[in-house]
PASEBA-1860 file (N, C-alpha, C; in nm, 3 decimals):
! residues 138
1> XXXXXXXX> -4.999/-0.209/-2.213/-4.884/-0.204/-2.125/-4.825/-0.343/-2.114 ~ -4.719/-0.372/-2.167/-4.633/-0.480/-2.163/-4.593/-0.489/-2.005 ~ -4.654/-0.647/-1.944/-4.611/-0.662/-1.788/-4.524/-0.744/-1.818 ~ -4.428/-0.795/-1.902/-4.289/-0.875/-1.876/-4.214/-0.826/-1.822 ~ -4.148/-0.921/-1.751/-4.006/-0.809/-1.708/-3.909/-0.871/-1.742 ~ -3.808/-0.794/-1.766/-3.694/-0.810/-1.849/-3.577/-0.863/-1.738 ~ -3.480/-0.975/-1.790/-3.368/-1.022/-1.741/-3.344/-0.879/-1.653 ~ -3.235/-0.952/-1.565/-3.141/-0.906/-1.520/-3.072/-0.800/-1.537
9> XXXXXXXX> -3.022/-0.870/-1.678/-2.890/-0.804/-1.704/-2.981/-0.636/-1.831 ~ -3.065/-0.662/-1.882/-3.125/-0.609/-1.940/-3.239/-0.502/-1.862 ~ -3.253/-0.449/-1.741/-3.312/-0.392/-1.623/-3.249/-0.250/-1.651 ~ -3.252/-0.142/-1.644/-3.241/-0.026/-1.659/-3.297/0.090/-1.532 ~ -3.233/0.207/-1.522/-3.248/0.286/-1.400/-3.216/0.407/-1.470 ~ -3.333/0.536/-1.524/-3.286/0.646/-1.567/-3.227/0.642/-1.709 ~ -3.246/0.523/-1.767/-3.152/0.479/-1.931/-3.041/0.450/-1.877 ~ -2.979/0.411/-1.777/-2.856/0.350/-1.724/-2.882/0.153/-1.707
17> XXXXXXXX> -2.825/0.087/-1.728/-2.844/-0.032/-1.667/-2.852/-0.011/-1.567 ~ -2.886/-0.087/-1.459/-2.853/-0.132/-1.336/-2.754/-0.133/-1.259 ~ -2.678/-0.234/-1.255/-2.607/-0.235/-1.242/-2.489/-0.135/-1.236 ~ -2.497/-0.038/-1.348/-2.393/0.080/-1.318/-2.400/0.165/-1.220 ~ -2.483/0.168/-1.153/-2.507/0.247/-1.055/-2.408/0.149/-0.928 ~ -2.410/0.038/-0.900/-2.363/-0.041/-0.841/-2.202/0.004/-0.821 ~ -2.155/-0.067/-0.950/-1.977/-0.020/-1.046/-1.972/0.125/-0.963 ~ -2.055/0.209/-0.987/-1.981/0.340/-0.938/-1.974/0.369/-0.802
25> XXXXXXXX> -2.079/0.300/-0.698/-2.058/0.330/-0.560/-1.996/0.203/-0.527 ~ -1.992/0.114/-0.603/-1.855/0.022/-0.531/-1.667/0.114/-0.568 ~ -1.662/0.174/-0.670/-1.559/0.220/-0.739/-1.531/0.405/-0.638 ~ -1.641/0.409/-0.560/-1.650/0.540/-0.512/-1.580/0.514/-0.382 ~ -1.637/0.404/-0.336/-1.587/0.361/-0.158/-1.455/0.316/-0.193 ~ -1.414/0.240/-0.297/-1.315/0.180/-0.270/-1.190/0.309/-0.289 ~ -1.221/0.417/-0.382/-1.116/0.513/-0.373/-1.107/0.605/-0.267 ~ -1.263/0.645/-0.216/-1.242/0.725/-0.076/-1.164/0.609/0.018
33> XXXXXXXX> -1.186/0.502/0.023/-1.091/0.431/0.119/-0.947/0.464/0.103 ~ -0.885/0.390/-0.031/-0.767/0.440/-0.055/-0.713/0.568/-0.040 ~ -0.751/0.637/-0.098/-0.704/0.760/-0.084/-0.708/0.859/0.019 ~ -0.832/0.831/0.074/-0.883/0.875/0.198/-0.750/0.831/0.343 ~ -0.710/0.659/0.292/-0.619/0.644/0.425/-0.450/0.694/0.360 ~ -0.453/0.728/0.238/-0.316/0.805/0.200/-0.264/0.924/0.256 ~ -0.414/0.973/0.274/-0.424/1.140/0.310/-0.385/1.155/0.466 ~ -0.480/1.051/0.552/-0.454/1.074/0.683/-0.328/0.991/0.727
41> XXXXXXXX> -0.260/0.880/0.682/-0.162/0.754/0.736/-0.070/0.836/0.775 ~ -0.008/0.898/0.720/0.139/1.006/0.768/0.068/1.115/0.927 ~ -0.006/1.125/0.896/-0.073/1.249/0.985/-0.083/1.150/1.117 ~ -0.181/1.069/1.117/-0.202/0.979/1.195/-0.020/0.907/1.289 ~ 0.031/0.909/1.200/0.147/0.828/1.253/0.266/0.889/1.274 ~ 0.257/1.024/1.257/0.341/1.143/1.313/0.310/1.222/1.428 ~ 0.149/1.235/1.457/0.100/1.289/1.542/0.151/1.218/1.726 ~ 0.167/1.370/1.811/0.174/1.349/1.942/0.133/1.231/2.002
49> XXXXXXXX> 0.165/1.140/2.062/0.081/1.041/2.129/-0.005/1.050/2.291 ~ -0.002/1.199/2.282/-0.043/1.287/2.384/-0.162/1.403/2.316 ~ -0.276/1.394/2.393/-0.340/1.571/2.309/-0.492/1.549/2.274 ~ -0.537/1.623/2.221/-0.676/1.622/2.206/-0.700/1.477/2.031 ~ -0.613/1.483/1.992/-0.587/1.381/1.859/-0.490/1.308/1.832 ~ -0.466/1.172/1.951/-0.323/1.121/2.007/-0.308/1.026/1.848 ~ -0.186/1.024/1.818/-0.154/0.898/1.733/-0.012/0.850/1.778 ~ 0.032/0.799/1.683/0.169/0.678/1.733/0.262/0.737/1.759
57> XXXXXXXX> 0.289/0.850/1.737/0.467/0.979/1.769/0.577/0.904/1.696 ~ 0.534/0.859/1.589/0.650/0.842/1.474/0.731/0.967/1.439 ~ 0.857/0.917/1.370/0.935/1.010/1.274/0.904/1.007/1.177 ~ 0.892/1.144/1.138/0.876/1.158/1.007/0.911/1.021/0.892 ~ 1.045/1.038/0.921/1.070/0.924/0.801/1.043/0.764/0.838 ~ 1.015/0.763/0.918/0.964/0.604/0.928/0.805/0.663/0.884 ~ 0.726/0.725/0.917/0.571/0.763/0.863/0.589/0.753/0.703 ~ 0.742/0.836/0.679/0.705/0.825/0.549/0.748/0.682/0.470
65> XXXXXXXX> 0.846/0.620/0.517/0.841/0.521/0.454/0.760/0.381/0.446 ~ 0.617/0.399/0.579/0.537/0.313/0.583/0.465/0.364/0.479 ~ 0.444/0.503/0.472/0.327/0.521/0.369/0.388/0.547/0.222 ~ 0.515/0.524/0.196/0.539/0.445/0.067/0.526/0.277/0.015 ~ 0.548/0.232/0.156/0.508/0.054/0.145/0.420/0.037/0.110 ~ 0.274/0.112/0.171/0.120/0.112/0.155/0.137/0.117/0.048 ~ 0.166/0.231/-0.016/0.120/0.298/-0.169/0.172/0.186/-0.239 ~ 0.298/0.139/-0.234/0.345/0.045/-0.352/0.292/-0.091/-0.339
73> XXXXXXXX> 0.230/-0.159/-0.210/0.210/-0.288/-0.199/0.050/-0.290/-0.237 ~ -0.025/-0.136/-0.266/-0.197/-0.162/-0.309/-0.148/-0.155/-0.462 ~ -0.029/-0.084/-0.517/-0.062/-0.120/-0.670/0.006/-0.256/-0.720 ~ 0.098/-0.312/-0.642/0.168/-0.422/-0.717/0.058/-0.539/-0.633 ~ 0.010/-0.556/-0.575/-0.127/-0.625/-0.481/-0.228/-0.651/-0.616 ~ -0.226/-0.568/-0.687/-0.313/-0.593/-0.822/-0.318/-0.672/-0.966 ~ -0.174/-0.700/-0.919/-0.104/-0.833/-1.004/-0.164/-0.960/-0.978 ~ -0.131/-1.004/-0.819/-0.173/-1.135/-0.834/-0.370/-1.137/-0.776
81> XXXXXXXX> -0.376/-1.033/-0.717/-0.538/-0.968/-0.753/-0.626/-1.041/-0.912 ~ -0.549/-0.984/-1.002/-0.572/-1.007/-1.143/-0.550/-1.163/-1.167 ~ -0.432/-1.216/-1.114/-0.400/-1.316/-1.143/-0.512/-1.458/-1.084 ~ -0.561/-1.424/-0.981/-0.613/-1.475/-0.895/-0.751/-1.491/-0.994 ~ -0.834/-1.377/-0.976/-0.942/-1.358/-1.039/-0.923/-1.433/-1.198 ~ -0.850/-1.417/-1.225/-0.846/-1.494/-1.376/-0.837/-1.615/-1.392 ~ -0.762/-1.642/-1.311/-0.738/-1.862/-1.307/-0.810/-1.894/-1.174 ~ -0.831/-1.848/-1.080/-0.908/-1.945/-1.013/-1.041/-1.904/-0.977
89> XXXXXXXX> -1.055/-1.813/-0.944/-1.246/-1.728/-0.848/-1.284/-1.635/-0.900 ~ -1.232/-1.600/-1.022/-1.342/-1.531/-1.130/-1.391/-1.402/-1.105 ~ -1.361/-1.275/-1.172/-1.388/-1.135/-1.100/-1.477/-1.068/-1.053 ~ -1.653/-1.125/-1.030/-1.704/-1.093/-0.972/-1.695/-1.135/-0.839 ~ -1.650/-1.270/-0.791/-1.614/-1.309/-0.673/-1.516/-1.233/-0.620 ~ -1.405/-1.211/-0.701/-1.285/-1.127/-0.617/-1.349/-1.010/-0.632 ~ -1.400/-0.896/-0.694/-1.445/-0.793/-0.619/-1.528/-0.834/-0.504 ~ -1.606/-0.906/-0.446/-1.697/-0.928/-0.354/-1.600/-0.984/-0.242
97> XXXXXXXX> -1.479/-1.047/-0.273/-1.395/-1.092/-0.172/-1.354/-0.934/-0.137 ~ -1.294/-0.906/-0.222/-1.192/-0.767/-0.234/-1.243/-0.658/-0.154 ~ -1.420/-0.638/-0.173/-1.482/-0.588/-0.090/-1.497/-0.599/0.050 ~ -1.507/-0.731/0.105/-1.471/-0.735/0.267/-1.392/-0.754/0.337 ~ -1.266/-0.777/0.290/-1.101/-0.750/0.293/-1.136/-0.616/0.323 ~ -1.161/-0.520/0.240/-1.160/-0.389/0.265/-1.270/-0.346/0.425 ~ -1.364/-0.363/0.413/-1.418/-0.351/0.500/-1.389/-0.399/0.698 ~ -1.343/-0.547/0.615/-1.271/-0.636/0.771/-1.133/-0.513/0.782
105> XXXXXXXX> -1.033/-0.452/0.672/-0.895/-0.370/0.724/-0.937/-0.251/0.812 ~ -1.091/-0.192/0.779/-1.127/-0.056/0.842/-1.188/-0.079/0.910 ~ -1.227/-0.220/0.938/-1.283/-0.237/1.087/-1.188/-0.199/1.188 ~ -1.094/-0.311/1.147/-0.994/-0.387/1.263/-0.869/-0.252/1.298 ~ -0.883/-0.142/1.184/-0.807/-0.023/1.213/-0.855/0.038/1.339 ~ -0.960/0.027/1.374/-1.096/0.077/1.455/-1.017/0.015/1.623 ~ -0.933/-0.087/1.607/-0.870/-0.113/1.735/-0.769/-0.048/1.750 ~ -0.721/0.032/1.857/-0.609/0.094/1.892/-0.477/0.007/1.941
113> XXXXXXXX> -0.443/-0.178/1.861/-0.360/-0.183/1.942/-0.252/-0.197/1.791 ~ -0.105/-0.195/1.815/-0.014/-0.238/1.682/-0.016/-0.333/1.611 ~ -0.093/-0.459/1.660/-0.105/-0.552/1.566/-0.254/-0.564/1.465 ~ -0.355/-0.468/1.508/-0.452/-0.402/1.469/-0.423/-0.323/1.380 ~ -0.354/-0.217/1.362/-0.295/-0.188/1.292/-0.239/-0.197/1.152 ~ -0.138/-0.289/1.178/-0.062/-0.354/1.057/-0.158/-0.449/1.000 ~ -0.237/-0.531/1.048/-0.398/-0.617/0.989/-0.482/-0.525/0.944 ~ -0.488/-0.407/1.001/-0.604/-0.363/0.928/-0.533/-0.323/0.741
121> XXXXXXXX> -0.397/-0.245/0.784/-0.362/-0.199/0.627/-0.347/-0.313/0.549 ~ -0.269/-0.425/0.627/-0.255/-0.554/0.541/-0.415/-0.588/0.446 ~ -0.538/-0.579/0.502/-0.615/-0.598/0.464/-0.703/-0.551/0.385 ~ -0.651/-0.423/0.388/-0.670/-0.322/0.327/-0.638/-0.305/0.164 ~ -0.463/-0.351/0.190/-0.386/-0.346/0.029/-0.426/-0.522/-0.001 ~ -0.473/-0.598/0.083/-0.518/-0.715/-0.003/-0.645/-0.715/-0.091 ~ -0.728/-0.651/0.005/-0.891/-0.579/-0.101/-0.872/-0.534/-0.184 ~ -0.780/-0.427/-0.188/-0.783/-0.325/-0.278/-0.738/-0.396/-0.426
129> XXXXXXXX> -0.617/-0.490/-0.409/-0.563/-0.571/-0.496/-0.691/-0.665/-0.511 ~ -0.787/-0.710/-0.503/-0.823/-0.779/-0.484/-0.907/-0.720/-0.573 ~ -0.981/-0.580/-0.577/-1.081/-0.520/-0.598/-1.073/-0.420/-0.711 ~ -0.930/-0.362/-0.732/-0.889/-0.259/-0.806/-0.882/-0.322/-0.950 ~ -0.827/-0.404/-0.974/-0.804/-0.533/-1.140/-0.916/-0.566/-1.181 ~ -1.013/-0.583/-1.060/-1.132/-0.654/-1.140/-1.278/-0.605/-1.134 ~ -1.298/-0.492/-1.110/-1.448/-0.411/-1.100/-1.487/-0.350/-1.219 ~ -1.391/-0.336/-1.297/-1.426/-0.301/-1.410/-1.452/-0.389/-1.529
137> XX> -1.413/-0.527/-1.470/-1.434/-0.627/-1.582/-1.539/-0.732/-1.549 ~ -1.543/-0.713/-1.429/-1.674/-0.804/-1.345/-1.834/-0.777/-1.398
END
């Protein structure tokens, strides 16, 4: 029985590296996040501000045009995401940044006041940009 153990990067789980198991539940949270706050943002921000499930009593079209800003500012967010990670902090760092960006936006959503709010999504489409360009190359 060979007791070496093998690098790092060479470590295996099931004939999988390691590591891939990682890639996919980092790649799993970060889309239930996204998508997950696509699904509810309109709902959330149309809903009664009165009732058993109060939210902000937006109009429709202001709900909808925040949750076109969202959508377009997490994919163009992935530009300088990319850009970032490439010339200066290198893409395992920006996923690991990208990662608690995400985490600090769904905290701070967790406060009920408007400037809570707009920080949490801000922080949200900065992770995501942050996180989306470079998990697959990290």
């Amino acid at each position: 029985m060979d007791k070496t153990k093998k690098p790092v990067h060479q470590r295996e789980l099931f004939g999988h590296p390691a590591g891939l198991y990682i890639l996919f539940l980092t790649e799993m949270w970060e889309r239930f996040s996204y998508y997950g706050m696509r699904g509810i943002l309109v709902l959330y921000l149309t809903a009664q501000t009165r009732g058993d499930n109060p939210g902000l009593g937006w109009l429709d079209g202001e709900a909808l045009s925040l949750y076109g800003w969202y959508t377009m500012l997490v994919y163009v967010a992935s530009i300088p995401g990319g850009i970032i990670a490439d010339k200066i902090i290198g893409q395992k760092r920006a996923v690991m940044i990208g990662g608690f960006l995400l985490v600090a936006g769904h905290g701070i959503l967790s406060i009920e006041l408007m400037w809570a709010f707009y920080s949490g999504l801000g922080l949200i489409i900065v992770g995501v940009g942050m996180l989306k360009p470079n998990i697959s190359t990290g």
